[in-house]
C-alpha positions, 0 to 999 in steps of 0.5 A, a space after each residue: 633619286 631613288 634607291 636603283 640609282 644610288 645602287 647603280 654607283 655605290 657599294 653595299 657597304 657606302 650605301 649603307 655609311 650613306 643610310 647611316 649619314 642620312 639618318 645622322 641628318 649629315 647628308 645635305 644635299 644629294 642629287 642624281 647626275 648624269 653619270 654618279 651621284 653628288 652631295 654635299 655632307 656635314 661631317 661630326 666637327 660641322 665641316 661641310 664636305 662636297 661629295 661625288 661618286 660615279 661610275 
């Protein structure tokens, strides 16, 4: 998944709550689907939550 796609179904403001998660190691998994984005992230308390934004 690269940046164009992430873009392409999130604003400037969740991509960057996504970079901050990212680089909290938060973001689990995240792939590309055919029409959004899925994952799975661990928020602070340890809770694994799955995730989807599309357009």
């Amino acid at each position: 998944m690269d940046e164009k796609t992430v873009h392409a179904f999130a604003d400037d403001t969740e991509v960057t709550e996504g970079r901050t998660l990212l680089a909290d190691g938060a973001v689990i998994e995240a792939e590309g689907e055919q029409r959004g984005v899925s994952g799975l992230v661990r928020d602070g308390s340890g809770v694994t939550c799955g995730v989807w934004c599309r357009s």
